[in-house]
GUDO-359990 format. One record per residue (C-alpha): residue number from 0; x, y, z; residue in three letters. Coordinates in steps of 0.5 Angstrom, whole numbers, m for minus. Layout:
BEGIN
REC seq     u     v     w type
REC NUM     X     Y     Z  ALA
...
***
This chain:
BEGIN
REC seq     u     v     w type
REC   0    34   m21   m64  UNK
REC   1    36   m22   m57  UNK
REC   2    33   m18   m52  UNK
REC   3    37   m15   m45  UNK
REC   4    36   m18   m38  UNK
REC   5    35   m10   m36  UNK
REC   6    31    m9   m41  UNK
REC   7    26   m15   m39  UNK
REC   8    26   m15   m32  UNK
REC   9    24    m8   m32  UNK
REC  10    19    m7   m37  UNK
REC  11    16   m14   m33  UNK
REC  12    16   m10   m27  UNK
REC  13    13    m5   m30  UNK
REC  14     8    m9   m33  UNK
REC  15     6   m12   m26  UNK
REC  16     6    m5   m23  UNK
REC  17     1    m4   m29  UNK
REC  18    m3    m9   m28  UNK
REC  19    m5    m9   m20  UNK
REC  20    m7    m2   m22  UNK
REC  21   m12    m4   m27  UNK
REC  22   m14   m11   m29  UNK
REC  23   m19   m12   m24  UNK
REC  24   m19   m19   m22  UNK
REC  25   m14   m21   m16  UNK
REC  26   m13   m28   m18  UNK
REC  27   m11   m26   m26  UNK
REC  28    m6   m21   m23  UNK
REC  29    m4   m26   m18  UNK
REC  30    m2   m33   m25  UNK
REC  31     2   m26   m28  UNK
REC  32     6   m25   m22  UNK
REC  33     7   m34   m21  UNK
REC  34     8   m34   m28  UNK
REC  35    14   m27   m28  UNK
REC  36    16   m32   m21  UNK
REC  37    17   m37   m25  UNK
REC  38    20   m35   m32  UNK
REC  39    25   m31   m26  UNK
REC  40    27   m38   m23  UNK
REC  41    28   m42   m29  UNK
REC  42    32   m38   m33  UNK
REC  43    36   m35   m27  UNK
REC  44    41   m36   m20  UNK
REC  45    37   m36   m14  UNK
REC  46    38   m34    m8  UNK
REC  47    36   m31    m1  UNK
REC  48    40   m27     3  UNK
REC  49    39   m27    11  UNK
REC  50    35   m20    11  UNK
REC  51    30   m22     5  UNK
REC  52    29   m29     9  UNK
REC  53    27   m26    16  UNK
REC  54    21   m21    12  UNK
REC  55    19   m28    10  UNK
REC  56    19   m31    16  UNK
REC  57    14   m25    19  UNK
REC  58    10   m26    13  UNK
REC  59     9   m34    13  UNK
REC  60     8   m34    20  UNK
REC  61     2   m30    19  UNK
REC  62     0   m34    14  UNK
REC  63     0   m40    18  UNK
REC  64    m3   m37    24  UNK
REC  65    m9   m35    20  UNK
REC  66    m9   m43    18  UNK
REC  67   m10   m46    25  UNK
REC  68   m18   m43    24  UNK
REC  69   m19   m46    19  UNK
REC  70   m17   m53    21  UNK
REC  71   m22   m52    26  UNK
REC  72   m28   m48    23  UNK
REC  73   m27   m51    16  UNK
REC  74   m30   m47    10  UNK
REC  75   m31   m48     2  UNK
REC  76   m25   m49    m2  UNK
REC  77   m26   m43    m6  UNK
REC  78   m26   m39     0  UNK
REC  79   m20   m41     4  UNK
REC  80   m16   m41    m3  UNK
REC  81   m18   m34    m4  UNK
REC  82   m16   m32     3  UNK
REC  83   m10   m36     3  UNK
REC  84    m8   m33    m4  UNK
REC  85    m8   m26    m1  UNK
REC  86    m4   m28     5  UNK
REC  87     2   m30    m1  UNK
REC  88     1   m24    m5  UNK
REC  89     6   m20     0  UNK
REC  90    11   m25     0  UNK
REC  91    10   m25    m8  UNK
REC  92    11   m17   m10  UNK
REC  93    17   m17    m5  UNK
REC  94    20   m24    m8  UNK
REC  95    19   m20   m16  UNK
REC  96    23   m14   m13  UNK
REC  97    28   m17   m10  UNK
REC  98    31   m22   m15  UNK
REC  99    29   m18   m22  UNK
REC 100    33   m12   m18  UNK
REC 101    39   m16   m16  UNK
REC 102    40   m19   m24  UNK
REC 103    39   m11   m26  UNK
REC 104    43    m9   m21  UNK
REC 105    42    m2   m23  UNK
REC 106    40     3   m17  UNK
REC 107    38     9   m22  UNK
REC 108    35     4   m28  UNK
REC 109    30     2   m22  UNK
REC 110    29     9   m20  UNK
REC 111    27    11   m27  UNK
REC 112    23     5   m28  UNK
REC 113    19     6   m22  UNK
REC 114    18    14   m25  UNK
REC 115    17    12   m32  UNK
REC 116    11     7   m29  UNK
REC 117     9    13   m25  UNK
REC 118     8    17   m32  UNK
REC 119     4    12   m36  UNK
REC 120     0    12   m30  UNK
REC 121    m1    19   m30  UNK
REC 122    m3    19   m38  UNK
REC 123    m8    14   m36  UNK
REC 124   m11    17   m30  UNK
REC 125   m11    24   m35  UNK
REC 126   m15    20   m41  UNK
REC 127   m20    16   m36  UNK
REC 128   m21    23   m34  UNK
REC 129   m23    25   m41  UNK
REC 130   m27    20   m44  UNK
REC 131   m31    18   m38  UNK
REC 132   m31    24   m33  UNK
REC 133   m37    28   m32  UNK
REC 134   m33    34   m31  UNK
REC 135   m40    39   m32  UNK
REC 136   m42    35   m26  UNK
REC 137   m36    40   m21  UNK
REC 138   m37    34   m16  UNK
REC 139   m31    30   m13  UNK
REC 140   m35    23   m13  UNK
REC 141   m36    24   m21  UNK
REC 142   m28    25   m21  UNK
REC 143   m26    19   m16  UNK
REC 144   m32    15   m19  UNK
REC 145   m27    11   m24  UNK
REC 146   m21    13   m20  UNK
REC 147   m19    11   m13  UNK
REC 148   m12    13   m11  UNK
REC 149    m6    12   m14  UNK
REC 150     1    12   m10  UNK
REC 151     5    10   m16  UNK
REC 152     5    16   m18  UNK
REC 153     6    19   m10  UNK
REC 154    12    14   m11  UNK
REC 155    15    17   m18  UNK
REC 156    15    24   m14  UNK
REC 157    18    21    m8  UNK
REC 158    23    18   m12  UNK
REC 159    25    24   m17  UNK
REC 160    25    28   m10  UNK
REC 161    31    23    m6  UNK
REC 162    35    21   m13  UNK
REC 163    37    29   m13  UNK
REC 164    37    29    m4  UNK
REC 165    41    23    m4  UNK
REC 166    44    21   m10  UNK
REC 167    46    28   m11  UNK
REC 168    44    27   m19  UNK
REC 169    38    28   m23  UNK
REC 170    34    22   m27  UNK
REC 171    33    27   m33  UNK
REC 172    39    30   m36  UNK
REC 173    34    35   m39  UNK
REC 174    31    41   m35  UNK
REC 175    24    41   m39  UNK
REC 176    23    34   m39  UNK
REC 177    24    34   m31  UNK
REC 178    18    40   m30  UNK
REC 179    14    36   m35  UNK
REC 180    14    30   m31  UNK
REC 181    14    33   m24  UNK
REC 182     8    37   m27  UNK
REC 183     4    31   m30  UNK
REC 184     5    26   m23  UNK
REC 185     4    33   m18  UNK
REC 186    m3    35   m22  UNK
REC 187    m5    27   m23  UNK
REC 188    m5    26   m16  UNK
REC 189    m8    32   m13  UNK
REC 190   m15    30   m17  UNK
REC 191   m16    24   m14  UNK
REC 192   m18    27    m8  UNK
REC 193   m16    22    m4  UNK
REC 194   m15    22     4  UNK
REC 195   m11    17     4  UNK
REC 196    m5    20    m1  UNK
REC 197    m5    27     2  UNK
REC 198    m4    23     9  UNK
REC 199     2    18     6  UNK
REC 200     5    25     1  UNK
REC 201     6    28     9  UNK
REC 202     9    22    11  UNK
REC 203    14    21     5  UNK
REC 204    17    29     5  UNK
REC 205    17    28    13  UNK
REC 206    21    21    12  UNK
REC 207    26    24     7  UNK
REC 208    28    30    11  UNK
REC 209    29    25    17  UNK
REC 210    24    28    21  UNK
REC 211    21    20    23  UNK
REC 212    27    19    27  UNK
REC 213    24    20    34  UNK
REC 214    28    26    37  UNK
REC 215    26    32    41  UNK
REC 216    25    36    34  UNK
REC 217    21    30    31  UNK
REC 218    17    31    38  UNK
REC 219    14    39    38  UNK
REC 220    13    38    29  UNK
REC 221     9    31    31  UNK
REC 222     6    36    36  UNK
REC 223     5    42    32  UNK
REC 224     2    37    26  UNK
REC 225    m3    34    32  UNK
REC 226    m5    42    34  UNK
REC 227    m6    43    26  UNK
REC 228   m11    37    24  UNK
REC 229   m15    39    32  UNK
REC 230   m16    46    29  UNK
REC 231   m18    43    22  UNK
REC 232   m23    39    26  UNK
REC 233   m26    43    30  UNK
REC 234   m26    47    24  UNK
REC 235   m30    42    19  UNK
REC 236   m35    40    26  UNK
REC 237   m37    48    26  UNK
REC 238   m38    49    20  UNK
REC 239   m43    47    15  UNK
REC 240   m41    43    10  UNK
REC 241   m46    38     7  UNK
REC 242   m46    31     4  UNK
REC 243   m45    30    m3  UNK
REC 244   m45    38    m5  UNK
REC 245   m40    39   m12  UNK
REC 246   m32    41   m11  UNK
REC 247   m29    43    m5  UNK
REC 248   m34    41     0  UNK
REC 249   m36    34    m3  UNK
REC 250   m28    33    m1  UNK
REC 251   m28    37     6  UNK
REC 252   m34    33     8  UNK
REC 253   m31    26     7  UNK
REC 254   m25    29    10  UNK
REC 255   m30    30    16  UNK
REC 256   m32    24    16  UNK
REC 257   m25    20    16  UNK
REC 258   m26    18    24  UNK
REC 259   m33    16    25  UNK
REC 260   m32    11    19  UNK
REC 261   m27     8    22  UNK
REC 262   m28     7    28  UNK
REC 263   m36     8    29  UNK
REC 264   m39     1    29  UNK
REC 265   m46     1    31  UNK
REC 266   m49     4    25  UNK
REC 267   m57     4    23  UNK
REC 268   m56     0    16  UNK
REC 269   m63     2    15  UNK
REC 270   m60     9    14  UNK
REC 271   m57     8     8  UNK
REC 272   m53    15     8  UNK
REC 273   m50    13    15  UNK
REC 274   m49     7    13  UNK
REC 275   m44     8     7  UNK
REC 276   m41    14    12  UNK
REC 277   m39     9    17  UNK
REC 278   m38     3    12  UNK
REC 279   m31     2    14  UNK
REC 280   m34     2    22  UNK
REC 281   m39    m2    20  UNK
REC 282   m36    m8    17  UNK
REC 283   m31    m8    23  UNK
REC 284   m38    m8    28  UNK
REC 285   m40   m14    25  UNK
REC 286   m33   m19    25  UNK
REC 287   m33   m17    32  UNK
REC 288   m40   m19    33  UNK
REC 289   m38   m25    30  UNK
REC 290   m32   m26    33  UNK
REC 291   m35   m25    40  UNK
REC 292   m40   m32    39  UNK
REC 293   m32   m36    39  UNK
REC 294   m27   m33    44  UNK
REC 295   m22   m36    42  UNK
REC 296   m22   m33    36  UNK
REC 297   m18   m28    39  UNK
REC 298   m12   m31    40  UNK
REC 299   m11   m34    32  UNK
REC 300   m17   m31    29  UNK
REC 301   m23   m35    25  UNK
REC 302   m18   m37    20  UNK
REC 303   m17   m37    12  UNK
REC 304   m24   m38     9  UNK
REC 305   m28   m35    14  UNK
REC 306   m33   m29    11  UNK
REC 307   m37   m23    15  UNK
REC 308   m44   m24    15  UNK
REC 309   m47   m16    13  UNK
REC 310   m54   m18    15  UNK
REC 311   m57   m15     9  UNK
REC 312   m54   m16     1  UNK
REC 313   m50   m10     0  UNK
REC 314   m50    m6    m7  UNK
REC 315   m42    m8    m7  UNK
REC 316   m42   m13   m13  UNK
REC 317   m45    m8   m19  UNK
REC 318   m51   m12   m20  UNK
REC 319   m58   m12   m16  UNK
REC 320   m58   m17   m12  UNK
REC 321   m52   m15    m8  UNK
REC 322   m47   m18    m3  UNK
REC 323   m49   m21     4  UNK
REC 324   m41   m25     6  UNK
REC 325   m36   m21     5  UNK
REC 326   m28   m24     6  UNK
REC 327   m24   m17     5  UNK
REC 328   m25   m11    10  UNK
REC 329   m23    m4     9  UNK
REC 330   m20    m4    16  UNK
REC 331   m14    m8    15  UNK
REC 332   m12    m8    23  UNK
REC 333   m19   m11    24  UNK
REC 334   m18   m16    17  UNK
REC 335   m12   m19    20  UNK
REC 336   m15   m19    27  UNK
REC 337   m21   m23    24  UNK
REC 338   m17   m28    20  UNK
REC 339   m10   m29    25  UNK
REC 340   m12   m26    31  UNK
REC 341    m7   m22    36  UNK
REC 342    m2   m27    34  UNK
REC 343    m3   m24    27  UNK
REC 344    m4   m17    29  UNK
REC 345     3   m19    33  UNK
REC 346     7   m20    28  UNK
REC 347     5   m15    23  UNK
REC 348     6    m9    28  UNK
REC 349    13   m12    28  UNK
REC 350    14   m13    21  UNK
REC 351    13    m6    20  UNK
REC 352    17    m4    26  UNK
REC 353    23    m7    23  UNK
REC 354    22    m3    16  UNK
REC 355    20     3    20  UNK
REC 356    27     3    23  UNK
REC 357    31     3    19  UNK
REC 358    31    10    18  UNK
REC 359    36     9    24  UNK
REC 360    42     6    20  UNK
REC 361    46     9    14  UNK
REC 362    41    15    12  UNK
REC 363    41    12     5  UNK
REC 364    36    13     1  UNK
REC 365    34     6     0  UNK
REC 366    33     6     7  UNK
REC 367    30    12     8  UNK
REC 368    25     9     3  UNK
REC 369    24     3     7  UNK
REC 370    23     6    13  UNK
REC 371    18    11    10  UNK
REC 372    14     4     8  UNK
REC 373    13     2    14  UNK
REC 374    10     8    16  UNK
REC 375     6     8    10  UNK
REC 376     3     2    11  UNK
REC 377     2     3    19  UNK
REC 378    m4     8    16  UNK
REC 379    m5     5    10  UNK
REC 380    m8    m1    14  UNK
REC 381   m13     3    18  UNK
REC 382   m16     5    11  UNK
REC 383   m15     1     6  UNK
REC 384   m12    m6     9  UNK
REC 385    m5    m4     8  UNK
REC 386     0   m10     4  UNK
REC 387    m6   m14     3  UNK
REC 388   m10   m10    m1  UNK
REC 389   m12   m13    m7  UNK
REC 390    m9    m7   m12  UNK
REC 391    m3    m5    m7  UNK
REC 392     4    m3   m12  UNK
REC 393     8    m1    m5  UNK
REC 394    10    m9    m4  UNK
REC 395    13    m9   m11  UNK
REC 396    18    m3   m10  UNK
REC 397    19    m5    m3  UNK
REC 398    22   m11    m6  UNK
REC 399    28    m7   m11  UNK
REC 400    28    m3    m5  UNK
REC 401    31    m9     1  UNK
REC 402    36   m11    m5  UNK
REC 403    40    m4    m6  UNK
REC 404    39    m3     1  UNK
REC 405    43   m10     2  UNK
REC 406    47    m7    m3  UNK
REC 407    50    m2     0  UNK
REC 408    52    m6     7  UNK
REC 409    56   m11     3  UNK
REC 410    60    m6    m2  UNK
REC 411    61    m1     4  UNK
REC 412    63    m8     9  UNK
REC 413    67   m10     3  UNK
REC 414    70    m2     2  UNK
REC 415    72    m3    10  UNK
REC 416    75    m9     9  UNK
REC 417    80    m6     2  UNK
REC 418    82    m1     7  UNK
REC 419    84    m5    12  UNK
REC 420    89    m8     8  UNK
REC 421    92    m3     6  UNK
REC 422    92     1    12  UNK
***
């Protein structure tokens, strides 16, 4: 039985999404994606486009930049090939987007793919929630204890809500299957309680009413959205909200925290609840630290294979001893910072700068969705490292996305072209 490109391609690319989800081992998710690469490359026409070739010489320039440090410094083999191997994992999620999309050549199978995946996810997360979750506990930690945050399923939202704005078509013919499937997505992402996904929703919707373009109405939403996140907080620094206390309170209070995790550095590490409040600031303090013992560090980074020393084994690792060198930070503006330096820092502002603007072009929804990404990863980054998080699915979507995007110029310059020849 012969089986059909589209059928292939997008099953994979479920598949891969699937995997960066949950299988938690970076470097076997890392052979799936070479091994799909390459399966692509031998049986299919390869091509780049000037587009796809421009966001890879932004992400190979941050790459070799983070070199220049470990030609210097030297570190273990296993190290800078770790470190280097997270650097090549954006470059790989955007090649297998790109190339499977362009032989499927299907917009709305690749929306309807990236929905499905988003379902299989939420029955995951509803079945995770069954079998391992203490619900009688009533707290929040219990609940995000086997479930981080998910923006798969954000996506599948997303895209059901642009593919109706844009499109002006639904991906379900029937109106029960399409509620059924809002309700799951809507009801799966609220309980993972992230700060995170409530912060990239907002961005999303904003994105896709074009309220992200600066004009003088963006302007007063931006500032009417400053005022309420101020009133928010003076609201939760008044109020009394106590750690680790069950539903509701236990998610206001990480909320409340959410600023002085990242950005307060000098932390006792001796109090262990200050300690994990502030661990993202903590993490930060120390590569500055280190950093600061090599000036010059600053300009192109301590290079790929360079760790963290944490001054203490932390329990990160799910044994007793713990971990005292780290490689990956949670901050990722400072992890680039710490690897490549400003150099690094530079071009990765400027990559998300050049996704960012396409919402300046045709108001497609593929460049509304790109556009929406850059942004995304602008916030990401600070939390959760961005396009070098280990588990990070964005990347992927992002690939399919730069190809339709190219799609629509050239059918609309080829349409211009018939409508001059026959003018």
């Amino acid at each position: 039985m012969k089986i059909k490109a589209n059928t292939f391609y997008s099953s994979l690319f479920v598949l891969v999404l699937l995997l960066q989800l949950y299988l938690p081992s970076f470097e076997l998710n890392m052979f799936v994606q070479i091994v799909a690469l390459l399966c692509y490359f031998v049986f299919e026409r390869i091509r780049f486009s000037v587009s796809l070739f421009s966001q890879f010489l932004l992400l190979i320039g941050i790459l070799l930049v983070g070199c220049i440090g470990t030609l210097l410094y030297k570190y273990k083999l296993y190290n800078t090939v770790k470190d280097i191997a997270h650097f090549v994992k954006p470059i790989t999620g955007i090649l297998i987007g790109y190339f499977f999309y362009r032989r499927i050549n299907d917009f709305r199978l690749f929306v309807k793919t990236v929905v499905i995946a988003g379902v299989i996810s939420a029955i995951i997360h509803f079945i995770i929630i069954a079998l391992f979750v203490d619900l009688g506990a009533g707290t929040v930690e219990s609940i995000r204890k086997y479930t981080r945050d998910n923006f798969l399923e954000l996506f599948s939202l997303f895209f059901i809500a642009c593919y109706a704005k844009f499109q002006q078509d639904r991906l379900f013919t029937k109106t029960y299957m399409l509620y059924a499937v809002i309700i799951l997505l809507t009801l799966s992402s609220i309980l993972y309680f992230s700060r995170t996904m409530i912060v990239v929703a907002i961005f999303m919707v904003l994105s896709m009413f074009g309220y992200t373009r600066i004009t003088s109405r963006t302007i007063k939403i931006i500032a009417v959205l400053v005022v309420a996140v101020g009133l928010l907080y003076s609201y939760l620094y008044s109020a009394n909200i106590r750690r680790g206390r069950p539903g509701i309170e236990g998610f206001l209070y990480k909320v409340k925290m959410a600023p002085e995790e990242m950005f307060k550095t000098k932390i006792d590490r001796t109090n262990h609840k200050k300690l994990w409040d502030h661990w993202r600031g903590y993490e930060a303090g120390r590569a500055i630290a280190l950093m600061n013992e090599h000036p010059s560090s600053y300009i192109f980074g301590t290079g790929h294979g360079s760790l963290v020393n944490l001054k203490f084994f932390a329990p990160l690792t799910g044994d007793d001893k713990g971990i005292r060198y780290i490689s990956e930070l949670h901050n990722g503006y400072m992890y680039i910072l710490y690897k490549t330096g400003i150099i690094g820092i530079f071009l990765y502002l400027l990559l998300l700068g050049k996704w960012y603007m396409r919402i300046y072009r045709d108001q497609s929804f593929a460049n509304i969705a790109i556009s929406a990404i850059g942004i995304i990863f602008l916030v990401t980054t600070l939390t959760i490292t961005g396009i070098y998080n280990n588990r990070d699915i964005i990347i992927f979507i992002l690939g399919g996305l730069i190809y339709f995007s190219e799609k629509l110029i050239r059918d609309t310059e080829l349409q211009a072209q018939a409508n001059k020849r026959l003018a």
